[in-house]
Each structure stands twice: as structure tokens, then as C-alpha cells.
N, C-alpha and C positions, 0 to 999 in steps of 0.2 A: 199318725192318723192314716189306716188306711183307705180306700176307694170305697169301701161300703160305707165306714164312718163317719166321711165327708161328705158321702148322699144326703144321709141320715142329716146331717149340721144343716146344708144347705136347704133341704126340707121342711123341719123342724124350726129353722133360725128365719129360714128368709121365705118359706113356700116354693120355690125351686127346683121343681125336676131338671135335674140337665140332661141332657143329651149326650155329651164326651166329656170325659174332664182328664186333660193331658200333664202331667207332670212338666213343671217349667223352674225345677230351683237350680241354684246359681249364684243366692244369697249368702251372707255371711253369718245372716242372725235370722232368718228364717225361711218358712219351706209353703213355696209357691205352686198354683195349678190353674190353669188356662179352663175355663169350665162354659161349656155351651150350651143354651138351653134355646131347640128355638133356634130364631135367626138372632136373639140376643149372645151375646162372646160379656165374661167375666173375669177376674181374677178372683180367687181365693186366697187368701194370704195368713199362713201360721203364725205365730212364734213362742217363744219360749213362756215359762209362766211370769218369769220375773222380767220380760219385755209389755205383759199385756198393755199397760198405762202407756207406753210410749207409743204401744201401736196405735191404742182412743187416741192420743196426742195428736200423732197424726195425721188420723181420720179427720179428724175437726178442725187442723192446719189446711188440708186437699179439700175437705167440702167447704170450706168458708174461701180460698182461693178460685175456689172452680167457680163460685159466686161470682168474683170481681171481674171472671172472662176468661182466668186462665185452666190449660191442659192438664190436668191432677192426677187421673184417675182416680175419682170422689167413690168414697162410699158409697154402697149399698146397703140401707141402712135395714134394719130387720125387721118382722112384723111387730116388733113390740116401740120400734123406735129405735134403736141403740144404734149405735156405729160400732161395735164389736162385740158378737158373742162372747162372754169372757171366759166362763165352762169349759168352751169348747179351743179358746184363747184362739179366734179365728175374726177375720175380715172380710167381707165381700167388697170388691172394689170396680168399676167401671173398665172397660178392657179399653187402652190408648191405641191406637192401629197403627202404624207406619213402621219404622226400622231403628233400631239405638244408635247413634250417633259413637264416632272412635275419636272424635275431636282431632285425627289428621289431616284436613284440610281447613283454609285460611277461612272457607264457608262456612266451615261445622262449627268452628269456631267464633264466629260471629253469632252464628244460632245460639250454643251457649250462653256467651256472656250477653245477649240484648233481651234473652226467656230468665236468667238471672236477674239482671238489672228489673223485669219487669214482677218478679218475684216479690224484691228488695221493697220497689216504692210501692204494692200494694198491703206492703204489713206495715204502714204507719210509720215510717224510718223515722228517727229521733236521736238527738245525741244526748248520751249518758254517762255519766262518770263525775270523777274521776274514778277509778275500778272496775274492773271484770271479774270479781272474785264469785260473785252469784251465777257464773257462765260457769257450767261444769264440775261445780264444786269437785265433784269426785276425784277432780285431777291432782294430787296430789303425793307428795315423795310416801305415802303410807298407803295410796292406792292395792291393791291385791296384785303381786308378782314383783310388782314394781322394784323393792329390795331386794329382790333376785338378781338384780343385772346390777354390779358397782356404781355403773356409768347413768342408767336411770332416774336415780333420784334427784343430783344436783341438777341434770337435763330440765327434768321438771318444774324444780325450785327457780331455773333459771327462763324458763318459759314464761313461768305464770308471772314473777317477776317485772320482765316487760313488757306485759300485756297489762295488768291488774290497773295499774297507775293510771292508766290511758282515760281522754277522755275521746267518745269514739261513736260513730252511728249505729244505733240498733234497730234492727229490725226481724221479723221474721224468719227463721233460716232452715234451710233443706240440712242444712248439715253434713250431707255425704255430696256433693254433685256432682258424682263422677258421669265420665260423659255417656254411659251405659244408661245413665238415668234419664235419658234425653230421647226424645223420640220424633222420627221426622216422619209427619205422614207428607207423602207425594201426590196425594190426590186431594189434597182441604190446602196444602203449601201452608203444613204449621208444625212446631214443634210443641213437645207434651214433655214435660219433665214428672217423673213420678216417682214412686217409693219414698212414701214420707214420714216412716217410720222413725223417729228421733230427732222430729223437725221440732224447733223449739224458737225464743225470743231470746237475740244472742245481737253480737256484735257485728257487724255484717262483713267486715273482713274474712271474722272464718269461714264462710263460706268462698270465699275472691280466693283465699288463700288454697283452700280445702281444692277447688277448681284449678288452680295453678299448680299443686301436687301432682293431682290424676294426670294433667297434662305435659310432665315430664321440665316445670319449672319454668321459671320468666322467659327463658333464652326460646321457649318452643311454644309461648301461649301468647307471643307477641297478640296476634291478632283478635284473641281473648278477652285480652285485657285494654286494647285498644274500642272496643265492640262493649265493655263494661264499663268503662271510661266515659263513653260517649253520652248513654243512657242509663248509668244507675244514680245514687244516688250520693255517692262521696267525689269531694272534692281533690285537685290534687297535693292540698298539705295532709290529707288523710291516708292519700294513697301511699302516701312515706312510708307508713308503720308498716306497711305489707309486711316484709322481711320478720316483722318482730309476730305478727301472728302465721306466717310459715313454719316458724319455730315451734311456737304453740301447737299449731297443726300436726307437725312432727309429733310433737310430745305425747297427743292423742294418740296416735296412729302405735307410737311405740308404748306406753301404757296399757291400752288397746290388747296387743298381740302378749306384753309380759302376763296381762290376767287371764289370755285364753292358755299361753302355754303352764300355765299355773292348775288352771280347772281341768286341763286337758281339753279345750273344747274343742271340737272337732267339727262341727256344723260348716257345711258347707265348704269343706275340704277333704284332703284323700289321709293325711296323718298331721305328725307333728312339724314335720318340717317345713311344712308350708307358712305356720304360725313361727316357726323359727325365722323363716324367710322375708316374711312379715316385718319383725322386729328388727332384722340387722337393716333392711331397706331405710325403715326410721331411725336407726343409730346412723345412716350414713348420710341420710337427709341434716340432721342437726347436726353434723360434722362439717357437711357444708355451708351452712349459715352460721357457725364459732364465730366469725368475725363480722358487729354490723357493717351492714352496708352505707357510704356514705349518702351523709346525709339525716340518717338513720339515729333516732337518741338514743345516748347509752347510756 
């Protein structure tokens, strides 16, 4: 989409003249523009055709949380009503102000996991189980690429494995939380977690876990995890299982990358080898979790 087209959407979709509309992508699955109209600041947010349903998803995950008090960046919904043109497979979303968070210090880290935590017990947390087999069905040793790598499919089979059985809190989840997705304004002293595209009703570890990924693993997200401890909404015979949806995590992340090097997908990178890069990262992540941790059912 270029600059004229995306007038034309904004126009057209929502009545919208802007003023500037800057190029901000960065994404992995889709293509972002900072768009000003006015003393109003927006996001517009693309994505593919076969993402449009996740993007509604998570329009209506950020506007129903922005409801309860929290920082989303909620849709802009269009003159007709909708939360996504889907034509144009496009979003208008509220612009969050402040700076993304690196999750390097003991602070940032506590901002994460206490805007997590406050995530988790606004989406109705609930325990379900026994099974997680309806959480990501897709994951599977037959997924796209996934038979490309020897070492992928048992990964897999052995993920879902120790996860599926479980019985486990769910609730609402951002799904991706890395700490890019975290925004600290300096001037209100709050943080805003956004991009909620693939935000779904899931087990609430993957998320804890997904968070302790980004963060460089337990040994560096001490304070993390100490901060989502404090205030979310699992106990600590729950917190055992971390380890066994780290795994999971992994398996995502390396499934994830075997079906982009597979499509060739290249969004949001410079070639293949980033998506190469991608995948050994996750092959080396479940290499270090082979053996549970104690404590941990096996």
C-alpha cells in the first residue's frame, strides 16, 4: 500500500485527512504508519490477507481492555462501525505516547510483569483443563515446514505433550509480550502494552513464559517474574509448569520460523537468513530445556 492508497483508506474508511503519515514498520507480520491529523497522532496498521481475522481479534481484545482502564492502543473504529476495514485489510489504532521498554533494568521489569499481571486478571482468569489441545491447534508435527527440520517434529510432539494434560489458568493473552510491546510514558508515569494482533483466550503461562523468552530466560528476568508473582493471577504450584510451557514457547517460535522459511516469507526482514536465524535460536532454546527442571512433571 502506498502513501496515496492509504490516504484514500483513511478517508474513505474512517473520514480522516491526515496531515503526515510516517513509516514506522518493524513488524514481523505486518506494515505499520504513524499517521497525524490535526493535533490528533494515530497508528495504521496493515497486514496480510490471511491475518485479517486476527487483526478484528485483536482490535476487540484492545478495545474491550482499554475499557477495563488499561493502555492498548484501541481501535479507531470506521464510519460504518467496524474495527477493521477488511478490503483494504487495515486498522486504525490510537497512537500510545512514551518510549518501548528493553526490559534491562530491575524497573522495566517490574513494569512488564505488574501491566501483565494486570492483563491476565482483567480477562476473567479461570482454570481449565485437563488439556491445552484447543490452544494453537496449528501446532503440530504436520504444521507447514515443520518436516523440514528432522529435529522439529518430535520438538513438537514433545511440547504439546507437556502442556495438553495440564490443568492451568486461562485467561486472555497478548501472546507476543515482548518488551518492545511495552510503552512507558514519562509524563502520565504509565505503561501501555500494544500490538494485539494474535491476542487470543489461552493459558496464561504462555504468555509468563513467552515474556521470559524475550527476556533472555529465568536466570535474567528474575525481577520479572518476581513483579508477576506478586500480582497476577497464578499461584506457586502453577508456577512449576513454567519450564514445560517454555518449551512450548520454543516450539512456537521454531514452527513459527520453519513455515516462514518454507513460504519464503520475508516481511519484516532483510532475507532468509534471518528466518534461518530465527529457527536455530528455537532449536537452541529446547535444547536447553531437554531435561525438566526439578520439581517439574515428567
Amino acid at each position: 500500500m502506498d502513501a496515496h492508497a492509504l490516504d484514500e483508506a483513511l478517508r474513505n474508511h474512517w473520514g480522516l485527512d491526515a496531515t503526515t503519515v510516517t513509516t514506522i514498520d518493524g513488524g514481523m507480520n505486518s506494515r505499520t504508519w504513524l499517521v497525524r491529523a490535526g493535533d490528533a497522532s494515530y497508528v495504521a496498521k496493515r497486514v496480510s490477507a490471511a491475518d485479517v481475522e486476527l487483526l478484528a481479534t485483536g482490535c476487540s481484545v484492545a478495545e474491550r481492555l482499554g475499557r477495563a482502564g488499561l493502555t492498548t492502543g484501541r481501535p479507531v473504529r470506521t464510519v460504518l462501525g467496524a474495527l477493521v476495514a477488511p478490503d483494504e485489510r487495515l486498522a486504525l489504532l490510537e497512537h500510545v505516547p512514551g518510549s518501548e521498554l528493553g526490559g534491562t533494568t530491575v524497573e522495566e521489569q517490574r513494569w512488564i510483569g505488574a501491566t501483565l499481571a494486570q492483563v491476565h486478571h482483567a480477562g476473567a482468569p479461570a482454570r481449565q483443563g485437563p488439556g491445552t489441545t484447543g490452544f494453537f491447534g496449528w501446532l503440530t508435527a504436520d504444521a507447514p515446514g515443520v518436516r523440514n527440520h528432522p529435529w522439529l517434529p518430535r520438538a513438537v510432539d514433545t511440547a504439546r505433550g507437556a502442556t495438553d494434560r495440564l490443568t492451568v489458568t486461562w485467561s486472555v493473552l497478548h501472546t507476543d509480550p515482548a518488551p518492545e510491546a511495552f510503552r512507558y510514558d514519562a509524563a502520565a508515569d504509565a505503561v501501555g502494552l500494544i500490538d494485539w494482533t494474535g491476542a487470543c483466550r489461552g493459558p496464561v503461562l504462555y504468555d509468563v513464559a513467552s515474556a521470559v523468552m524475550y527476556l533472555g530466560g529465568p536466570e535474567r528476568a528474575g525481577a520479572f517474574l518476581d513483579a508477576y508473582s506478586a500480582a497476577g493471577p497464578l499461584d506457586a504450584s502453577e508456577l512449576r509448569h513454567l519450564d514445560a510451557f517454555r518449551r512450548f514457547r520454543f516450539a512456537v517460535r521454531a514452527a513459527y520460523f520453519a513455515r516462514r522459511l518454507t513460504e519464503r516469507d520475508l516481511t519484516g526482514i532483510r532475507d532468509q537468513r534471518d528466518n534461518e536465524n530465527g529457527l536455530e535460536d528455537a532449536r537452541r532454546g529446547l535444547e536447553r530445556l531437554a531435561t525438566p527442571a526439578s520439581g517439574e512433571p515428567k
